[in-house]
C-alpha positions in Angstrom: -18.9 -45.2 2.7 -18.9 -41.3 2.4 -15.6 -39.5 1.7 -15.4 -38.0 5.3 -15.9 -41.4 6.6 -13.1 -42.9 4.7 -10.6 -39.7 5.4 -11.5 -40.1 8.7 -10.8 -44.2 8.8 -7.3 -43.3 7.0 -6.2 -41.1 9.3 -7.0 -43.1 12.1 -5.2 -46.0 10.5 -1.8 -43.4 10.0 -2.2 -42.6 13.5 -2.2 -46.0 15.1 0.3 -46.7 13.1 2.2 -43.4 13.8 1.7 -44.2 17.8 2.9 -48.3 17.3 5.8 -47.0 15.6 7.5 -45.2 17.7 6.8 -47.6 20.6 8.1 -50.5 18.6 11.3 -48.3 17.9 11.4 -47.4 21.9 11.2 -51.6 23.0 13.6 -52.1 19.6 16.3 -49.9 19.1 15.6 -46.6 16.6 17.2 -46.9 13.2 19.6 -44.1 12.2 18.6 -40.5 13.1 17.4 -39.0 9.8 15.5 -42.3 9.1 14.1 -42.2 12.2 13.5 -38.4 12.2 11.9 -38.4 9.2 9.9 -40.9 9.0 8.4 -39.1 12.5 8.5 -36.2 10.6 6.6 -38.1 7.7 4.0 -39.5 9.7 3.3 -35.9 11.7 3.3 -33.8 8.5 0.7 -36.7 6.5 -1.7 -36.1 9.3 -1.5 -32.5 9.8 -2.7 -32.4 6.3 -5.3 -34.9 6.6 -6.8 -33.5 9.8 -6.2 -29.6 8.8 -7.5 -29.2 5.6 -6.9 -26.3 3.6 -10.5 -24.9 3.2 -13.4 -26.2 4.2 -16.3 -27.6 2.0 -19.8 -28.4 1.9 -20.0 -27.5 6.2 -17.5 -30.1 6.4 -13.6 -30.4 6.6 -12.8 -32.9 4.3 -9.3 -32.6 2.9 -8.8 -30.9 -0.9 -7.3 -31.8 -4.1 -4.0 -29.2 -2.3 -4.0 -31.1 1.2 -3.6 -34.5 -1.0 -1.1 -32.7 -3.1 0.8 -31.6 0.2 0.9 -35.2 1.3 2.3 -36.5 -1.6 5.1 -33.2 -1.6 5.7 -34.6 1.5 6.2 -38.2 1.0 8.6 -37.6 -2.1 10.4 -34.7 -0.1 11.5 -37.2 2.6 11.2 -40.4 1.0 13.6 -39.3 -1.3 16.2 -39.1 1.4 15.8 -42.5 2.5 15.7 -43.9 -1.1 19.1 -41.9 -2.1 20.5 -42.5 1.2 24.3 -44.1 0.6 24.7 -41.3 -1.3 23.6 -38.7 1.9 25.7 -40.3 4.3 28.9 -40.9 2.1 28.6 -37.5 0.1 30.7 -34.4 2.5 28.5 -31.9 3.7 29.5 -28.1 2.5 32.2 -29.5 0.1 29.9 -31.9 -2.5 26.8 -29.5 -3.4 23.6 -30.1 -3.5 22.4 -31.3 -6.6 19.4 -29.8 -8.6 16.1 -32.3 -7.2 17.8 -32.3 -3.3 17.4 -27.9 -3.7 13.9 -28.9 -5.1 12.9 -31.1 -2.3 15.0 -29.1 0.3 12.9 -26.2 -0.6 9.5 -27.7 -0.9 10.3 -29.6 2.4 11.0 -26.1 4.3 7.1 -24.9 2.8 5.0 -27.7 3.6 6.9 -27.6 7.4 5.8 -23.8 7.8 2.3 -24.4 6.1 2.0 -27.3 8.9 3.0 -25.7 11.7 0.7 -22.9 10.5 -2.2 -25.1 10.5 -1.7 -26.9 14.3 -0.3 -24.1 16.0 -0.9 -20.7 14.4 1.4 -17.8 12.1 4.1 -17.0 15.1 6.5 -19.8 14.9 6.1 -20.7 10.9 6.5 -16.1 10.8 9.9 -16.2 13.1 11.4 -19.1 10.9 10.7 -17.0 7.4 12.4 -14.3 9.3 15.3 -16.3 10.0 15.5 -17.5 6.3 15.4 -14.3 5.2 18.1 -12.5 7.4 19.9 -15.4 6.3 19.5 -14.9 2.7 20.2 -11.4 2.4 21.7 -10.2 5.3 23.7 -13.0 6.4 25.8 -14.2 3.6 24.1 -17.4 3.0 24.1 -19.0 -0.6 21.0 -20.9 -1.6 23.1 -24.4 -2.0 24.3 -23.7 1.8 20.6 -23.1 3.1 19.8 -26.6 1.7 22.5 -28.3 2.6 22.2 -27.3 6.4 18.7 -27.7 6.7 18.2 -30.6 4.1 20.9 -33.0 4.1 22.4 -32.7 7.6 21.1 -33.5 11.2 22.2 -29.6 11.7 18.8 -28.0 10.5 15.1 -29.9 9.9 16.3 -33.2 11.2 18.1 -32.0 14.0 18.1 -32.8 17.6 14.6 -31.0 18.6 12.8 -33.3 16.2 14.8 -36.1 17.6 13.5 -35.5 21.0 10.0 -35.2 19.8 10.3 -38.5 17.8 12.4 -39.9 20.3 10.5 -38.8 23.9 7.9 -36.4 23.2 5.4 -39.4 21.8 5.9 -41.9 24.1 5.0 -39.9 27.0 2.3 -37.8 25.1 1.4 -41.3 24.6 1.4 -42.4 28.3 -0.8 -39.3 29.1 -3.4 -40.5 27.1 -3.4 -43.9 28.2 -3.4 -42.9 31.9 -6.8 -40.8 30.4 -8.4 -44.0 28.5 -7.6 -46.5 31.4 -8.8 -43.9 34.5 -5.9 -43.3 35.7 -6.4 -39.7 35.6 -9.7 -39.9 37.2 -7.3 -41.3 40.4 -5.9 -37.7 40.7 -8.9 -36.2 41.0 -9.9 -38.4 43.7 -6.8 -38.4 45.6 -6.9 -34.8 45.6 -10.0 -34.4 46.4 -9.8 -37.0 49.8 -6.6 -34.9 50.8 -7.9 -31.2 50.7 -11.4 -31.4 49.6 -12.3 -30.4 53.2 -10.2 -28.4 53.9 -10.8 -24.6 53.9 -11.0 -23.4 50.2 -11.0 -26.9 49.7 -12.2 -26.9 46.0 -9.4 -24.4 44.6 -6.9 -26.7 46.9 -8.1 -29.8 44.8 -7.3 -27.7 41.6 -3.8 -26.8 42.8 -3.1 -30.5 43.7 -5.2 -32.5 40.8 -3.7 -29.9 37.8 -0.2 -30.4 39.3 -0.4 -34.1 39.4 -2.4 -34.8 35.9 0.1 -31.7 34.0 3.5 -33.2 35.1 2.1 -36.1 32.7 0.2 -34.1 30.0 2.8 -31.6 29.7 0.0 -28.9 28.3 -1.1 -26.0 29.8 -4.3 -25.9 27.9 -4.9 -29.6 27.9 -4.3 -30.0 31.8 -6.9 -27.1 32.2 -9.6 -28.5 29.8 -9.4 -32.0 31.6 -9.3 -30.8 35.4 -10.8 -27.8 34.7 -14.4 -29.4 34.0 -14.6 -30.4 37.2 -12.2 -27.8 39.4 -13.7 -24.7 38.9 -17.4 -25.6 39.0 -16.7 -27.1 42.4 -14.8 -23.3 43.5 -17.8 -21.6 42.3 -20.0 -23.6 44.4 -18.0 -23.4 47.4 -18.1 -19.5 46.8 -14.8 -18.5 44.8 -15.6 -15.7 42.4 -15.1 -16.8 38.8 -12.1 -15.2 37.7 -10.2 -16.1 41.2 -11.1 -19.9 39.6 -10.2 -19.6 36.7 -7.2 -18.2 38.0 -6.3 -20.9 40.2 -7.0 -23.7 37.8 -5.1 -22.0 34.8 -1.8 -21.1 37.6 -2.0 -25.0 38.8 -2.5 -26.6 35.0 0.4 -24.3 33.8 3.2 -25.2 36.3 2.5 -29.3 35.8 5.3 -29.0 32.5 8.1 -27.9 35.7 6.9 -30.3 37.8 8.8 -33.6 38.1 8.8 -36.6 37.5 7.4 -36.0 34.1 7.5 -32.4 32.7 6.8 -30.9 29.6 8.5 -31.6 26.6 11.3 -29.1 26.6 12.9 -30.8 29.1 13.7 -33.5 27.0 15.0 -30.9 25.1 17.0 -29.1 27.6 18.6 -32.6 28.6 19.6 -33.0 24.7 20.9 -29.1 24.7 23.3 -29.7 28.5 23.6 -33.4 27.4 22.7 -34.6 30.6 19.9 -37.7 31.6 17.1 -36.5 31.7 16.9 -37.3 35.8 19.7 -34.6 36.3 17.1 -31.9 34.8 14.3 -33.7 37.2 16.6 -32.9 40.1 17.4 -29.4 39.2 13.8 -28.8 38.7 12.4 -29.9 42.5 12.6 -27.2 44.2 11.9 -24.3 42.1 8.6 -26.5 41.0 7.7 -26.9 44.9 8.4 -23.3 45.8 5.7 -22.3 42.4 2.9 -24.9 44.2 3.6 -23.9 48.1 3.2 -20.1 47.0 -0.2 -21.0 44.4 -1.6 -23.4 47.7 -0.7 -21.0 49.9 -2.9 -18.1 47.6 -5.6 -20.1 47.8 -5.9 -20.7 51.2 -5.5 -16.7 51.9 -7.9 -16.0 49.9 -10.1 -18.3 51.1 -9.7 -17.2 54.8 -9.5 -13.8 53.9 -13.3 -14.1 51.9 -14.4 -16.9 55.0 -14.7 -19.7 52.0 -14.6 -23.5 53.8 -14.4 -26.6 52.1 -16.6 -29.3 50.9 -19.0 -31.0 52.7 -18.5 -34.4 53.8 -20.2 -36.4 52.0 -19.0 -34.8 48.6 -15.7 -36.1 49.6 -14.1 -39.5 48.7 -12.3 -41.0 52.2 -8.7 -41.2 51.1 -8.4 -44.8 52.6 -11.5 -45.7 50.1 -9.6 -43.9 47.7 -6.5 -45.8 47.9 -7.9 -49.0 49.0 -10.3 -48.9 45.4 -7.7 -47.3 43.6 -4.1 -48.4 44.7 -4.4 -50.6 41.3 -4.3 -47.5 39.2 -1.0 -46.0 41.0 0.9 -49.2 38.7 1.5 -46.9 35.7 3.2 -44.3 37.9 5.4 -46.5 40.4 6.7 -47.8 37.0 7.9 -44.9 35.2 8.8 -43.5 38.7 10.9 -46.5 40.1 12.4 -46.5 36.0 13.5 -43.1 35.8 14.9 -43.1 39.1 16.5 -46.8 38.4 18.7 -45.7 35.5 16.4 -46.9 32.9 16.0 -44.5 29.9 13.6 -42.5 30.0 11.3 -43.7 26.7 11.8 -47.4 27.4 10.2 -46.2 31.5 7.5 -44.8 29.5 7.1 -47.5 26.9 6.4 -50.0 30.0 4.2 -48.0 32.5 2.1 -47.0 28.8 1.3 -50.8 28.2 1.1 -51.1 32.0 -2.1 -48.8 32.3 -5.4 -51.2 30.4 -3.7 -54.6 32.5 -3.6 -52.1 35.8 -7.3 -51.0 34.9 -7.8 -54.9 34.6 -6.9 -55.6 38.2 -10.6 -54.4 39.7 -13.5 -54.3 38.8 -14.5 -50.7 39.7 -12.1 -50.0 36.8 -12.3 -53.0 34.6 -15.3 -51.6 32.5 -12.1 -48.8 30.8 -11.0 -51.6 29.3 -11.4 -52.6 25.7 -10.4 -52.5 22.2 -12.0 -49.6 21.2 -10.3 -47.8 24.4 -6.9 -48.7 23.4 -7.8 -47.8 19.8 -8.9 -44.7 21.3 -5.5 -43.7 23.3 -3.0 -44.4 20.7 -5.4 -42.0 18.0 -5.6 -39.2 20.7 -2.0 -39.9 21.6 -0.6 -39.3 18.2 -3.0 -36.7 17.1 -1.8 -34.6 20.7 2.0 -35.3 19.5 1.5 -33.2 15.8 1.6 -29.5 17.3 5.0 -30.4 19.0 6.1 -32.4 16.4 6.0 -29.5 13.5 6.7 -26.9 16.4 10.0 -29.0 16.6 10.6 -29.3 12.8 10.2 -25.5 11.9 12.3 -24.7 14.9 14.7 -26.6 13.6 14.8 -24.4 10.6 15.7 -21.6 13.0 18.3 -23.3 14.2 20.2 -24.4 11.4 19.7 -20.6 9.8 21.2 -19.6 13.5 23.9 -22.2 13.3 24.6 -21.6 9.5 24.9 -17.6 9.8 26.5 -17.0 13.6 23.7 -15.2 14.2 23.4 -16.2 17.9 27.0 -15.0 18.7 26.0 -11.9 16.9 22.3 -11.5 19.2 24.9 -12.7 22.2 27.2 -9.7 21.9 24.5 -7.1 21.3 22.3 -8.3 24.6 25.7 -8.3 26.5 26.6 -4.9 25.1 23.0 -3.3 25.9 22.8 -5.0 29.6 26.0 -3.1 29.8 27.7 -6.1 32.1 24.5 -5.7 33.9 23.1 -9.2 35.0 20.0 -8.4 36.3 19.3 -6.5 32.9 19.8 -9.2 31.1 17.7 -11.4 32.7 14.7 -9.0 32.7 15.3 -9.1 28.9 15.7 -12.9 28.6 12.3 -12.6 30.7 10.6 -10.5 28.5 11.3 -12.3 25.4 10.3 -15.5 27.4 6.9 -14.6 27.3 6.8 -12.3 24.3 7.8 -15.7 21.9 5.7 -18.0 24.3 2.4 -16.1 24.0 2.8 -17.0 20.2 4.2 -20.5 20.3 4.3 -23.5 22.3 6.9 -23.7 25.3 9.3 -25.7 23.7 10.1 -24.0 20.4 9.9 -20.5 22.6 12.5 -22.3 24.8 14.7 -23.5 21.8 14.1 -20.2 20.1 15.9 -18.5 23.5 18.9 -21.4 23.8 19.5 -20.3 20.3 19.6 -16.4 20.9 19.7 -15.2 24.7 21.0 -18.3 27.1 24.7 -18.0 25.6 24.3 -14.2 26.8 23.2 -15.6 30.5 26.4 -17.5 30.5 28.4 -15.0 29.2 27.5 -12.8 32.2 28.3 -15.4 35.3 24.8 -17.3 35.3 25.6 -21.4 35.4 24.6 -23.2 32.5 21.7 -24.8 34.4 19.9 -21.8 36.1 20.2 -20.1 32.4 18.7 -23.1 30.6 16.0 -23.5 33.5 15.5 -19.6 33.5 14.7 -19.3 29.9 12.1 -22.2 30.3 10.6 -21.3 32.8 9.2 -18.0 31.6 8.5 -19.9 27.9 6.1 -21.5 29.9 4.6 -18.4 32.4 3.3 -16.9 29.0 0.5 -19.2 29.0 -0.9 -17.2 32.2 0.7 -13.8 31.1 -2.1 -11.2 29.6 -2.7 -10.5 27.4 -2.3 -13.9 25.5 -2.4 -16.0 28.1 -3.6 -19.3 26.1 -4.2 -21.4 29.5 -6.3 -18.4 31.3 -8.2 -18.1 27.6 -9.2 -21.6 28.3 -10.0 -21.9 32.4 -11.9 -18.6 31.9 -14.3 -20.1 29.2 -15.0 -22.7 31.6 -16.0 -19.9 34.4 -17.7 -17.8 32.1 -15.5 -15.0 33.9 -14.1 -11.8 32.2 -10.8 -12.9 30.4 -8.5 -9.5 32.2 -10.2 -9.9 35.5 -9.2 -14.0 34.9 -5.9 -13.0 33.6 -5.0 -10.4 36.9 -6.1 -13.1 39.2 -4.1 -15.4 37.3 -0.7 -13.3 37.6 -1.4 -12.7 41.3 -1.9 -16.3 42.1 1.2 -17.3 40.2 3.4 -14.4 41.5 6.0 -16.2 42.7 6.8 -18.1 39.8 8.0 -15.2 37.8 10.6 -14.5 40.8 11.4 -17.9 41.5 13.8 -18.1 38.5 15.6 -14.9 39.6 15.8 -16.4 42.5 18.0 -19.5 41.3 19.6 -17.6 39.1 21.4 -15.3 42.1 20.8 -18.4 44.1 22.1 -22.0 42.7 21.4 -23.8 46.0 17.5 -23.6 44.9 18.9 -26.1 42.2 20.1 -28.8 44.8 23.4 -27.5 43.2 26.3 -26.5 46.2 26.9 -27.8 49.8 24.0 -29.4 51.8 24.1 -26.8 54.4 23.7 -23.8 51.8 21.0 -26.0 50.1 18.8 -26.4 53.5 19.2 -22.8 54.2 18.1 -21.6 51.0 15.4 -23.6 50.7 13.6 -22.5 54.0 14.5 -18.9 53.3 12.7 -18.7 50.0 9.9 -21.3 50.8 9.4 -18.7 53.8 9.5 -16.0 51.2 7.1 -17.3 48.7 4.7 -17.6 51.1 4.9 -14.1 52.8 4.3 -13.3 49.1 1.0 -14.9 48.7 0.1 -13.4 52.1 0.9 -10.1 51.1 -0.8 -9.9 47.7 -3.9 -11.7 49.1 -4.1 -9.3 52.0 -4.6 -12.2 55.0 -1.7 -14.2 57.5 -3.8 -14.8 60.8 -6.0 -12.2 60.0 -7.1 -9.8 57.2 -3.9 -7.1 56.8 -4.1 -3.4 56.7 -2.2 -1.9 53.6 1.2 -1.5 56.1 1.3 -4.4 57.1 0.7 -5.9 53.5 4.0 -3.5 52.5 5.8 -5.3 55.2 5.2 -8.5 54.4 6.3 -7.5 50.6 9.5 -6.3 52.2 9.9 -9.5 54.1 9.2 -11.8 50.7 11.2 -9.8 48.8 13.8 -9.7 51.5 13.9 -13.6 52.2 14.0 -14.4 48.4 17.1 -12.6 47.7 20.4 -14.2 48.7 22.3 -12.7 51.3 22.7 -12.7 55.7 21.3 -8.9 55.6 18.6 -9.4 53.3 17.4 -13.0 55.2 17.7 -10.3 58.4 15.6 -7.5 57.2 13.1 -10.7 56.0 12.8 -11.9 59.1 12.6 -8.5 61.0 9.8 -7.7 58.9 8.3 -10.8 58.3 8.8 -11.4 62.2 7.4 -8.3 63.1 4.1 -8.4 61.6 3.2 -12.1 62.3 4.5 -11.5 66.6 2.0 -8.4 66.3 -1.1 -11.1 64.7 0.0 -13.1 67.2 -0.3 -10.6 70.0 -3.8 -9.2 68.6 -5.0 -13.1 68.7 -3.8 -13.7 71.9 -5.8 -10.2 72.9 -8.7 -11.0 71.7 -9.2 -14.9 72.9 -8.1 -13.2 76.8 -11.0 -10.3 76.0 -13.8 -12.4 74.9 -12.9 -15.3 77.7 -13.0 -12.3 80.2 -16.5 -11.0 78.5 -17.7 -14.6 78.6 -16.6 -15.2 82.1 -18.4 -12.0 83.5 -21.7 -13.0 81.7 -21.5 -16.3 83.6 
């Protein structure tokens, strides 16, 4: 057996084990949080290792003499918390000090944590946590035995709540998605999307809005969700006659919205739920309709633009029926009425998971048409891609968790509190357009969730502060962590769906941000506008939500130059008005909305009605 062979069948083995783990915890109760924690933590960083070697040799990566050394840093680091640990949880935090080998392995823990997170997810995160440590160390009055003891010895820093909810939600449903991949239950969205708007006009780029939307509520990557769908989206646009970049557009604006959309988003809403201490379902709720408003206005842009460019939809017979669709498929739907009827039944949310995961080979089992998904080396397969998926959010979680515990050691936050407060100058909407732009400034570099626990920590207090309800700022702050990923110019998820066109990144990356317009107002508008978060009386609810589902849409119209008809630049200006208009709260904006809005789609009207009396009259004197 050859020594890649055998690195390879040992981390295989770690990561089947890491992925049976936590689902045994999930059906059994976890142990106590910094045993649970870091063994999750244990299992993530020995892999990260293993899998990212330092250097490469002989063509190869094969792990060195340093990435062994780093596992074995890493086993003593944490393993000697759980050998030593009467002594952790009886000793008083801040009064007993550290003692000489917990500053050793406090310290050597904090290094191979950066140097992991470097290797899965790049320099930004593992950079802004040795910035924090730093400010900490010589700026902010923090002694050496202090830094330990927060991030070492308590749940306060490294083995704080974030890498709870990745140990404790993140796997199983990163787990889940890759089951639902390995049993064909993905290939079921496809399908179904493709029955319900494959025909329709722009057909193909309608099939990308609804299949990326469906798969990326369960994968909970932007990237991932476009790599998957993608391959088949955005071939099918081009064909149909969708210029590259508007495809890669669509596909990267529709893969990055799936972590807002419920019932299963991304992993930072676990997060948000531990941050507001609410279920999990509560964050679900407040999520609907801003998530509906982001897909109404990305359908609705690819249906202008398909009518404005005279695209159709697919021909017939590349089109699945949808009653052959449901009818061949229903069996596959198990999986997802499970963790559906769960969540919404008062189950938690892992254990909903846990069941609809071991749910998905015996569904594939039911029919034959699926039957042949199942096998060993299938299941094999999904718990080794579901752990190896979990490892970027896993030591994303971990090193934010060093910021943290520097932010909640030093008071840093109420410090970064006061100063955005101070320069917004009791200005709301100055504050926000600051929370927006570090939003996607820290998400171009990072993953959504430490970019969102990065701003909880430093700019959400601020929101607060200023009149904004705790939910709109914690939903405000993730949703533009997660717009970065079709922001230029790093815009990881338009990086990805342009590859797959073979279409200029900046013409991909415009397209993209015109698409998704809407979504970078939709938080103002629930910030101004709490209704939009199901939060208020049902009457003030209903009425919002037409107003700005009207406004989104008047939006897309606008940018994509088409209503009934194609739009001179005027009437394009109106329509901006209108959107604009009807998304702010407020009787005399909704009236200057509908005056313009009104206006411009009676005069389309009008026109159409002219035209269809002129040609009958020019057909009628022909006859």
């Amino acid at each position: 057996m050859t020594y890649k062979r055998a690195v390879d069948g040992l981390a295989g083995a770690i990561a089947s084990a890491m992925a049976l783990y936590h689902m045994w915890v999930i059906a059994f109760s976890p142990p106590e949080a910094v045993i649970f924690r870091g063994t999750h933590l244990l299992f993530a960083t020995t892999l990260v290792f293993l899998i990212f070697p330092l250097r490469t040799r002989r063509g190869a990566s094969n792990p060195g003499p340093e990435d062994w050394l780093a596992v074995a840093l890493s086993v003593w680091a944490v393993g000697r918390l759980f050998a030593d640990y009467d002594w952790l949880v009886y000793r008083m935090p801040y009064v007993d000090d550290p003692r000489p080998l917990d500053v050793v392995g406090g310290w050597l823990l904090v290094v191979l944590i950066l140097e992991a997170t470097r290797r899965v997810i790049g320099w930004a995160l593992p950079v802004t946590a040795m910035a924090f440590l730093g400010w900490a160390y010589f700026f902010g009055g923090a002694s050496n035995l202090a830094l330990i003891d927060q991030l070492y010895l308590t749940t306060e820093g490294i083995f704080g709540s974030t890498l709870g909810v990745s140990a404790g939600y993140v796997v199983i449903f990163v787990l889940f998605g890759a089951f639902m991949e390995r049993s064909g239950v993905g290939r079921l969205f496809m399908d179904f999307a493709l029955a319900l708007t494959g025909r329709a006009t722009g057909g193909p780029g309608k099939v990308a809005v609804v299949s990326s939307s469906l798969f990326g509520s369960v994968s909970g990557s932007a990237v991932a969700n476009v790599m998957v769908t993608g391959q088949v989206t955005i071939p099918l646009m081009k064909r149909s006659g969708f210029r590259p970049a508007f495809a890669a557009g669509v596909e990267s604006v529709a893969s990055t919205g799936g972590q807002m959309m419920p019932p299963i988003m991304g992993a930072a809403a676990f997060v948000m739920a531990e941050f507001l201490q609410v279920s999990y379902m509560q964050v679900v709720v407040w999520a609907t309709i801003p998530s509906l408003l982001y897909y109404v206005a990305t359908f609705a842009a690819v249906h202008f633009e398909a009518k404005r460019t005279g695209l159709t939809g697919l021909p017939a017979s590349e089109v699945p029926r949808l009653r052959n669709v449901v009818t061949e498929g229903w069996h596959l739907s198990i999986p997802l009425i499970i963790i559906i009827v769960g969540l919404f039944g008062g189950f938690s949310a892992p254990l909903a998971a846990l069941v609809a995961t071991l749910a998905c080979f015996p569904a594939a089992a039911l029919r034959r048409n699926s039957r042949g998904n199942v096998s060993f080396g299938q299941f094999h397969g999904a718990l080794l891609d579901g752990a190896r998926n979990t490892l970027g959010i896993a030591m994303a979680c971990a090193c934010a968790g060093i910021v943290i515990g520097v932010i909640g050691l030093t008071g840093v936050g109420i410090t970064f509190t006061q100063l955005v407060v101070n320069a917004a100058q009791q200005s709301l909407l100055l504050a926000l357009l600051m929370t927006m732009a570090a939003g996607i400034i820290l998400g171009m570099g990072m993953p959504t969730t430490p970019a969102y626990i990065v701003m909880v920590a430093l700019l959400v207090p601020a929101l607060i502060t200023l009149g904004v309800v705790e939910p709109a700022a914690h939903l405000f702050a993730f949703y533009f962590a997660i717009l970065s990923a079709i922001t230029p110019p790093v815009a990881l998820a338009v990086f990805a769906a342009s590859g797959l066109a073979k279409s200029d990144l900046w013409a991909s990356g415009l397209a993209a941000v015109k698409i998704g317009a809407a979504g970078f107002i939709i938080p103002f508008m629930f910030v101004y506008q709490p209704a939009l978060l199901l939060i208020g009386e049902p009457s003030a609810i209903a009425v919002a939500v037409v107003s700005a589902i009207a406004g989104a849409l008047l939006l897309a119209a606008s940018l994509h130059g088409y209503l009934l008809r194609p739009m001179p630049i005027w009437e394009r200006v109106a329509l901006f008005v209108a959107a604009i208009a009807l998304i702010v709260p407020g009787l005399l904006t909704d009236g200057i909305g509908i005056l313009c809005g009104g206006g411009v789609l009676a005069l389309q009207l009008l026109q159409r009605r002219q035209q269809g009396s002129g040609a009958a009259a020019l057909q009628s004197s022909r006859q």
